[in-house]
mmCIF file of the C-alpha atoms, coordinates in Angstrom:
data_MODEL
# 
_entry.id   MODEL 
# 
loop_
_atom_site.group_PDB 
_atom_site.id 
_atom_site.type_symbol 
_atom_site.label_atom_id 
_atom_site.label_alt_id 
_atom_site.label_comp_id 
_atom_site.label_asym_id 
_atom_site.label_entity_id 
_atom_site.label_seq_id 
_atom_site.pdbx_PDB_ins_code 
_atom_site.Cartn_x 
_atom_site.Cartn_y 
_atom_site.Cartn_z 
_atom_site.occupancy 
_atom_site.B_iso_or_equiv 
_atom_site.pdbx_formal_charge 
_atom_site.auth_seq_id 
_atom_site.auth_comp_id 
_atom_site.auth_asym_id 
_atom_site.auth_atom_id 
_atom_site.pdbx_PDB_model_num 
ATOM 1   C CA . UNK A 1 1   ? -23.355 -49.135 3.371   1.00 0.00 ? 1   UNK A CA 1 
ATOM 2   C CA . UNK A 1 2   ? -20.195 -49.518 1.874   1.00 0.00 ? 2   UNK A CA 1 
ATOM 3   C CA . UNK A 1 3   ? -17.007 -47.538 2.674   1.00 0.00 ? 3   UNK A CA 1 
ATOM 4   C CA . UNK A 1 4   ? -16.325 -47.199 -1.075  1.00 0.00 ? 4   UNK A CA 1 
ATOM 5   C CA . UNK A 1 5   ? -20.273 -45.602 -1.171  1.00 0.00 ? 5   UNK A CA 1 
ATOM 6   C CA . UNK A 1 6   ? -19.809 -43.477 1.701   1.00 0.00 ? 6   UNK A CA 1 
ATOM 7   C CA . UNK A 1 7   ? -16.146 -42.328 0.459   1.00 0.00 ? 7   UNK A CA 1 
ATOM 8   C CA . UNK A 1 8   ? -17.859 -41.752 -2.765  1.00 0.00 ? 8   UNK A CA 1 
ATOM 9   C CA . UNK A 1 9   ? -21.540 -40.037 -1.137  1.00 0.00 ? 9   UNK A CA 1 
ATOM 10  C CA . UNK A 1 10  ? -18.690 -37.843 0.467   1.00 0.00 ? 10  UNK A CA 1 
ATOM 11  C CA . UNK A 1 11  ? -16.872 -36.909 -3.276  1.00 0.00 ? 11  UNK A CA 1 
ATOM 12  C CA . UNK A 1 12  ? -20.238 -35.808 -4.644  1.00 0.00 ? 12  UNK A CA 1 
ATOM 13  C CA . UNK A 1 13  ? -21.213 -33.554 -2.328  1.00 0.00 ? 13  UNK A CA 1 
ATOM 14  C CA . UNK A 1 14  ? -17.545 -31.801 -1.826  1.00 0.00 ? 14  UNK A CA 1 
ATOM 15  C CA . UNK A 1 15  ? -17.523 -31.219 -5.309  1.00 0.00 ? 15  UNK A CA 1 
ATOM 16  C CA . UNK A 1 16  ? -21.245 -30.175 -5.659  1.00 0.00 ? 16  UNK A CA 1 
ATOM 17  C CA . UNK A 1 17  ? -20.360 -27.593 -3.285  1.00 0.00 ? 17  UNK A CA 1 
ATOM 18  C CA . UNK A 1 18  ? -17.219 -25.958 -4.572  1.00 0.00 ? 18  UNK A CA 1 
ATOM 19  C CA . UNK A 1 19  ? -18.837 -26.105 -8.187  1.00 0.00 ? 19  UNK A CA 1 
ATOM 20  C CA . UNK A 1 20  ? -21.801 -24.181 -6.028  1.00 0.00 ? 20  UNK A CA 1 
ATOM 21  C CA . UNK A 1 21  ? -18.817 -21.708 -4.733  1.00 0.00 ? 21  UNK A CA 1 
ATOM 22  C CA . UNK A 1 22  ? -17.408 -20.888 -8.130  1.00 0.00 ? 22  UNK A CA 1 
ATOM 23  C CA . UNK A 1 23  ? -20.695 -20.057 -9.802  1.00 0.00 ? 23  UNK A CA 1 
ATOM 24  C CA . UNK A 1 24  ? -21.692 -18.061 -7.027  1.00 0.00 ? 24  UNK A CA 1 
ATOM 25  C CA . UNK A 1 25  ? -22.191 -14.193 -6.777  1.00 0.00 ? 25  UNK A CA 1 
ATOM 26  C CA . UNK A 1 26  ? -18.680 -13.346 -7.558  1.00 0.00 ? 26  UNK A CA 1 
ATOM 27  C CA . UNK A 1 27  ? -17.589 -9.631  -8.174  1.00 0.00 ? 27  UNK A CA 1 
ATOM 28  C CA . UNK A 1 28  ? -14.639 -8.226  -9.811  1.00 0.00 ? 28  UNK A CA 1 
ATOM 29  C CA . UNK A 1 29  ? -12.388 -5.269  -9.303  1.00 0.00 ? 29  UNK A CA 1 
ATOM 30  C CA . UNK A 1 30  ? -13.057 -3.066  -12.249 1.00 0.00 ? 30  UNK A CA 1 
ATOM 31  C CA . UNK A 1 31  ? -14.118 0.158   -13.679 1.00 0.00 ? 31  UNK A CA 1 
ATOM 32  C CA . UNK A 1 32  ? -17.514 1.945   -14.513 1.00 0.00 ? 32  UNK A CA 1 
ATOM 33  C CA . UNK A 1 33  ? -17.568 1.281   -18.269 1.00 0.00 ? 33  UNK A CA 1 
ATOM 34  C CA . UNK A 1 34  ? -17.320 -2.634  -17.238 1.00 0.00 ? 34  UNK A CA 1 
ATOM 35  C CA . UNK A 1 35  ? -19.975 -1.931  -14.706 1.00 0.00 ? 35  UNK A CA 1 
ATOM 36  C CA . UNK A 1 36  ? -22.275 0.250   -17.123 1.00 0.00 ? 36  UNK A CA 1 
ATOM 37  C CA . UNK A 1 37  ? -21.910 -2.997  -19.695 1.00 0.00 ? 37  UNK A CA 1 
ATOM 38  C CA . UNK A 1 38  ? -23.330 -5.432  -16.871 1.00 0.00 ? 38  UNK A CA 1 
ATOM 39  C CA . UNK A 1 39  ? -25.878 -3.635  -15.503 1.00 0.00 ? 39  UNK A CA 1 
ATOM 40  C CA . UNK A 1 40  ? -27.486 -5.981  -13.129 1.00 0.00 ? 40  UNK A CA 1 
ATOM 41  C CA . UNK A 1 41  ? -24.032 -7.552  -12.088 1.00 0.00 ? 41  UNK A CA 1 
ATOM 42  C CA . UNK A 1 42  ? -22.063 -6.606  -8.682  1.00 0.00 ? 42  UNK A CA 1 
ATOM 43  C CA . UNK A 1 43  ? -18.707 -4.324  -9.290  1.00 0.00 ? 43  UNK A CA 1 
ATOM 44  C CA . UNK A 1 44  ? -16.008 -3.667  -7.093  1.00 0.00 ? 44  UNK A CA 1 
ATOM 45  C CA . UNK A 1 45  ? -14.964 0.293   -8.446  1.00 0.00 ? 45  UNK A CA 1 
ATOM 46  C CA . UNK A 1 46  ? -11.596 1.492   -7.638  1.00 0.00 ? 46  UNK A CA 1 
ATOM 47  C CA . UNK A 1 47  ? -11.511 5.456   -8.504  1.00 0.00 ? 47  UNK A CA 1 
ATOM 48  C CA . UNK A 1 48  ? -10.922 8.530   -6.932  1.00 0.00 ? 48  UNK A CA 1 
ATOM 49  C CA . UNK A 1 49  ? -13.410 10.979  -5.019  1.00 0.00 ? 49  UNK A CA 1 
ATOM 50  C CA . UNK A 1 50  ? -13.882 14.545  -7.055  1.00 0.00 ? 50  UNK A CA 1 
ATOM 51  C CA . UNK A 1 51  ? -13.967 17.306  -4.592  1.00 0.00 ? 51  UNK A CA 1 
ATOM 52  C CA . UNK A 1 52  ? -14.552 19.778  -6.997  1.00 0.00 ? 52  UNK A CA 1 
ATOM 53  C CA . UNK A 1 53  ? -18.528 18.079  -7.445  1.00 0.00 ? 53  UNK A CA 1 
ATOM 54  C CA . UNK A 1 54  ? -21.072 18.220  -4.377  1.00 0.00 ? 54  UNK A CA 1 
ATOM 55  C CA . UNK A 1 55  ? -21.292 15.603  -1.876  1.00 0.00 ? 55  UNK A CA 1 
ATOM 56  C CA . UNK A 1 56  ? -24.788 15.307  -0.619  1.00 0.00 ? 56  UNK A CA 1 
ATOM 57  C CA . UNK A 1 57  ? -25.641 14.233  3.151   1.00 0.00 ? 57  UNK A CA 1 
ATOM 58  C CA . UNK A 1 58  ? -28.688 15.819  4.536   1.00 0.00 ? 58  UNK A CA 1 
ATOM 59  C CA . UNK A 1 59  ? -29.687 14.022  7.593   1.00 0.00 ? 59  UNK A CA 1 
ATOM 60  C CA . UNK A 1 60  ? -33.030 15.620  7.598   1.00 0.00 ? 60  UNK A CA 1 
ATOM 61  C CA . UNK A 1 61  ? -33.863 14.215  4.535   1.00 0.00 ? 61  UNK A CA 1 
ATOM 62  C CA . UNK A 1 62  ? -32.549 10.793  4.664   1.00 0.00 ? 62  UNK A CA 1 
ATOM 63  C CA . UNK A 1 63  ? -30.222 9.792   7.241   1.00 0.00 ? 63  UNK A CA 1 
ATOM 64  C CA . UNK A 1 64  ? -29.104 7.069   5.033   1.00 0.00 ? 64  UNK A CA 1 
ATOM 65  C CA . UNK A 1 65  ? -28.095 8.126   2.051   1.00 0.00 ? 65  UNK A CA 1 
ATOM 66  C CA . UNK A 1 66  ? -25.341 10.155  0.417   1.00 0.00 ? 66  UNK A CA 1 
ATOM 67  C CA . UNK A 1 67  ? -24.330 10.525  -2.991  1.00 0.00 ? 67  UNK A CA 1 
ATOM 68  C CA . UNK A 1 68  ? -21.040 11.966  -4.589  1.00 0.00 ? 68  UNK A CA 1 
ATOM 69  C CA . UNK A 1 69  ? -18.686 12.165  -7.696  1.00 0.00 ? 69  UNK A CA 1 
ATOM 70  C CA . UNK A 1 70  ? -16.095 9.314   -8.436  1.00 0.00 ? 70  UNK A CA 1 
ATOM 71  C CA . UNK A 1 71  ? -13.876 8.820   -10.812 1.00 0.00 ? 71  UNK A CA 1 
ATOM 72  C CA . UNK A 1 72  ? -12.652 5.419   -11.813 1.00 0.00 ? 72  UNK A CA 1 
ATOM 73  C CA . UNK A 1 73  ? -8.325  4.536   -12.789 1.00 0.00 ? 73  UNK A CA 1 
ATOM 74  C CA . UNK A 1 74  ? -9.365  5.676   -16.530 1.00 0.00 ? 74  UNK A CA 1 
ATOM 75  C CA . UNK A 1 75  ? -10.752 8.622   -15.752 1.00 0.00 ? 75  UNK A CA 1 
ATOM 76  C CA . UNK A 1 76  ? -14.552 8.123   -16.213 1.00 0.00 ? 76  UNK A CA 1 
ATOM 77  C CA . UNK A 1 77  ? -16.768 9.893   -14.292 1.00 0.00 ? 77  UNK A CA 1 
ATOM 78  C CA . UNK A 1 78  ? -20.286 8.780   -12.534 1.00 0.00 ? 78  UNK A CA 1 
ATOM 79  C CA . UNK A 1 79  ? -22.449 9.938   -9.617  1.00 0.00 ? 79  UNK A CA 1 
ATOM 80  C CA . UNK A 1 80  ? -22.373 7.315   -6.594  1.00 0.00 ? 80  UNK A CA 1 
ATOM 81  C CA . UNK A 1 81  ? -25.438 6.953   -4.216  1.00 0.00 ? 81  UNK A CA 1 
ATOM 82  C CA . UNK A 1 82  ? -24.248 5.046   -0.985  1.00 0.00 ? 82  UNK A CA 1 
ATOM 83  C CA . UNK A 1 83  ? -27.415 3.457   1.289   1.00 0.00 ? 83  UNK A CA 1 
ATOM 84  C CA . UNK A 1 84  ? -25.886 4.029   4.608   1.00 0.00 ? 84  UNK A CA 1 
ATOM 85  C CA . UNK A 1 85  ? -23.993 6.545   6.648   1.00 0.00 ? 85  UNK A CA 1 
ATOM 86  C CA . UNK A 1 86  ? -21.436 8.732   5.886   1.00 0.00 ? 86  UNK A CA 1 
ATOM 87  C CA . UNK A 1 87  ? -18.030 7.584   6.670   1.00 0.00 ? 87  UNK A CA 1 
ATOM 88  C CA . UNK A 1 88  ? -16.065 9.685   8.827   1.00 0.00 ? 88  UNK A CA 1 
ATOM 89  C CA . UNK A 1 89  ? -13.146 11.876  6.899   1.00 0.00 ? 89  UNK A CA 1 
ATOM 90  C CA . UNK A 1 90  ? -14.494 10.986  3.405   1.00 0.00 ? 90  UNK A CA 1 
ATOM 91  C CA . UNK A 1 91  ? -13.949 14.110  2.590   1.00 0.00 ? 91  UNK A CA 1 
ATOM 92  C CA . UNK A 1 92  ? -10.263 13.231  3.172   1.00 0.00 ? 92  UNK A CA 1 
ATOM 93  C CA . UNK A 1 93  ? -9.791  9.828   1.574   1.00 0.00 ? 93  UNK A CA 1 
ATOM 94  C CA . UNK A 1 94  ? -7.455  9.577   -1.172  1.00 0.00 ? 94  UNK A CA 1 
ATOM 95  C CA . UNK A 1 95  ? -9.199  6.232   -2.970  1.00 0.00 ? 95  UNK A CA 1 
ATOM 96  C CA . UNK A 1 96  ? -12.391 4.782   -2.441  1.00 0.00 ? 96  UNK A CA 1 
ATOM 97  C CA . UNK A 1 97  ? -14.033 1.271   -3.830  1.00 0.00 ? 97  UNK A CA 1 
ATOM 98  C CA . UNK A 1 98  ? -17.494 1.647   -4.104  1.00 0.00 ? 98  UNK A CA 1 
ATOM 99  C CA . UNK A 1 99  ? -18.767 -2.093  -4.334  1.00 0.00 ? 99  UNK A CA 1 
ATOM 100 C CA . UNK A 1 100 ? -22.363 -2.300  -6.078  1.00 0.00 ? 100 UNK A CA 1 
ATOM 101 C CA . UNK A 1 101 ? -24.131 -2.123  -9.194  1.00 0.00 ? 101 UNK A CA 1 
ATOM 102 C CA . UNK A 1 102 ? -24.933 0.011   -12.135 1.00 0.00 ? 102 UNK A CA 1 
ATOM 103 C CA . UNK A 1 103 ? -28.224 1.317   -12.220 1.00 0.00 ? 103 UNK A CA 1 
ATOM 104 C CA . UNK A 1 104 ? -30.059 3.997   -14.533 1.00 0.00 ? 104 UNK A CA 1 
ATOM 105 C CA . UNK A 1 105 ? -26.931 5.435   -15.331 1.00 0.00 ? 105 UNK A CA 1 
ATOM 106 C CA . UNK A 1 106 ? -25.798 5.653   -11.393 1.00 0.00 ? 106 UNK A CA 1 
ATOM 107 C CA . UNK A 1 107 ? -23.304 3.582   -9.280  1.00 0.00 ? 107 UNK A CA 1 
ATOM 108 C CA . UNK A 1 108 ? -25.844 2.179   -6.491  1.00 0.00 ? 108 UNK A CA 1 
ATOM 109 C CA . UNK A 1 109 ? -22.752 1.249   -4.053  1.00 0.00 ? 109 UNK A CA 1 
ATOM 110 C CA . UNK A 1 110 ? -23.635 -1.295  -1.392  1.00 0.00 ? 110 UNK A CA 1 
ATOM 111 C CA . UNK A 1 111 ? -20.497 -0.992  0.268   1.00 0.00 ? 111 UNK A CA 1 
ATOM 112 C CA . UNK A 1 112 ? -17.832 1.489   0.746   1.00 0.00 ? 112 UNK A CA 1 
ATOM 113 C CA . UNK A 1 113 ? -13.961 1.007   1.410   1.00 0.00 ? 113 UNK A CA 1 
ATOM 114 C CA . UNK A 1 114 ? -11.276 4.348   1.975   1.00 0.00 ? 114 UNK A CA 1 
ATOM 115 C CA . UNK A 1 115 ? -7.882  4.664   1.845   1.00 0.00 ? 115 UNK A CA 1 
ATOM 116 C CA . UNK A 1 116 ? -7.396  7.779   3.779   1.00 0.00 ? 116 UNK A CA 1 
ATOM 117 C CA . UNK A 1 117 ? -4.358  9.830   3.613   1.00 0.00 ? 117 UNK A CA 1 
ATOM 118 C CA . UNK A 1 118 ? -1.402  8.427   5.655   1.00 0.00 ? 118 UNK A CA 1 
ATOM 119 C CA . UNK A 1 119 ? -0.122  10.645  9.176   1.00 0.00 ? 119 UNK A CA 1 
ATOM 120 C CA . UNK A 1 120 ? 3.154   9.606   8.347   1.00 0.00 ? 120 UNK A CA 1 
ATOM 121 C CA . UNK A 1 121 ? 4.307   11.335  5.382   1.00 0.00 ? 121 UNK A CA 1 
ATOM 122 C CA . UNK A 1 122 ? 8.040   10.221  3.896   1.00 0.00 ? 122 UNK A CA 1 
ATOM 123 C CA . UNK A 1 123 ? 9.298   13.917  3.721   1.00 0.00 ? 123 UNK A CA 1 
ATOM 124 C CA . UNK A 1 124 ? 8.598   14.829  7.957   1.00 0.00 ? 124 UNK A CA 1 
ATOM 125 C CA . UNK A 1 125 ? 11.592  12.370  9.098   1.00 0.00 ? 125 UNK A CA 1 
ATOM 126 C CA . UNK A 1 126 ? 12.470  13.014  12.314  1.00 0.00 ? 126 UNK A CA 1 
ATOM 127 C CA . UNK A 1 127 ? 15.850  14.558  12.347  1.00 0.00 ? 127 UNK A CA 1 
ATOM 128 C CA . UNK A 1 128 ? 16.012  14.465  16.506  1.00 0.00 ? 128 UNK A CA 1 
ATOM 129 C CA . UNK A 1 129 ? 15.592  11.532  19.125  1.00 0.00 ? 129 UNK A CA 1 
ATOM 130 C CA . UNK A 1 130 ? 14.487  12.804  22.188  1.00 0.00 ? 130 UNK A CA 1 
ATOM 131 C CA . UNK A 1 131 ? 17.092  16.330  23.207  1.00 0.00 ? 131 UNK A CA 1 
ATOM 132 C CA . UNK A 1 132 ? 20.036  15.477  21.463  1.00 0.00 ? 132 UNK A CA 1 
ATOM 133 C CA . UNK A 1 133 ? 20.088  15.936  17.846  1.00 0.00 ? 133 UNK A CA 1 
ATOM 134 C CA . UNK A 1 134 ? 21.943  13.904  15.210  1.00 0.00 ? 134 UNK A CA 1 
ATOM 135 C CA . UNK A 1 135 ? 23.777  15.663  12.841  1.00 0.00 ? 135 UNK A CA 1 
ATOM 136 C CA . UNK A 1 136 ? 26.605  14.162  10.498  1.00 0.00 ? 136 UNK A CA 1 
ATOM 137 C CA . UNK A 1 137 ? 29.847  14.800  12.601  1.00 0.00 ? 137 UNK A CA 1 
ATOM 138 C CA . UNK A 1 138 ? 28.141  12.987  15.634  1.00 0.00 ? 138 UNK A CA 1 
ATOM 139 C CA . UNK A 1 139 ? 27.080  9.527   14.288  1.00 0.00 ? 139 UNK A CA 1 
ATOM 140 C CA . UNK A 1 140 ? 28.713  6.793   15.783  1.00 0.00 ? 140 UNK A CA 1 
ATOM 141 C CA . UNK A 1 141 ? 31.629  5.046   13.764  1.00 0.00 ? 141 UNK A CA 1 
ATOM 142 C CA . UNK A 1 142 ? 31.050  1.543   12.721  1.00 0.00 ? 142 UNK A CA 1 
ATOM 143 C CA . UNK A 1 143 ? 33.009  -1.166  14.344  1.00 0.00 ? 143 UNK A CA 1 
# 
């Protein structure tokens, strides 16, 4: 064979496989009303958990499985059910993405991400370092 065939052989098959890449299973960051209008495609749903609805974990019943409330960034609602565990402190998490698919008018998440609440909040500054406290007569002059 030729170098300009195998340089060419090479080509084909590079570009075969990204054009394989990009038509791939793909999924978007988006909200349920996308997700409700594609119902057999896979969503990434970034929304907020509402506390105020039942979460339901019963380990007795199904050890893997939990559903709950979420609201999306425009403020529609839909009931999630989550094939798996339940995270630690989701009761706590300020945003989840539910990544999945819209089924029977239900968010069938295959995966779960949280953002959980932050320990370090901007209004508990430290106004001390170690025993001696800093107040505004005692900082050091610049030089």
């Amino acid at each position: 064979m030729k170098k300009t065939h195998i340089f060419i052989l090479v080509f084909v098959v590079a570009a075969i496989g990204v054009i394989m890449s990009l038509f791939a299973n793909t999924s978007t960051y988006t909200d349920f009303s996308a997700a409700i209008e594609n119902p057999g495609k896979e969503f990434h749903v970034i929304g907020k958990l509402v506390k105020e609805k039942p979460i339901v974990y019963d380990t007795k019943v199904d050890a893997n499985k939990f559903t709950f409330f979420m609201t999306d960034q425009k403020g529609v609602e839909r009931l999630v059910t989550y094939k798996g565990a339940k995270p630690q402190d989701f009761d706590k998490s300020e945003q989840v993405v539910v990544i999945g698919k819209m089924e029977n008018n239900e968010f069938l998440a295959s995966s779960l991400l949280l953002k959980c609440p932050s320990k370090y909040n901007e209004e508990k500054k430290p106004d001390s370092f170690g025993d001696k406290e800093f107040g505004a007569a005692e900082k050091p002059a610049a030089k």
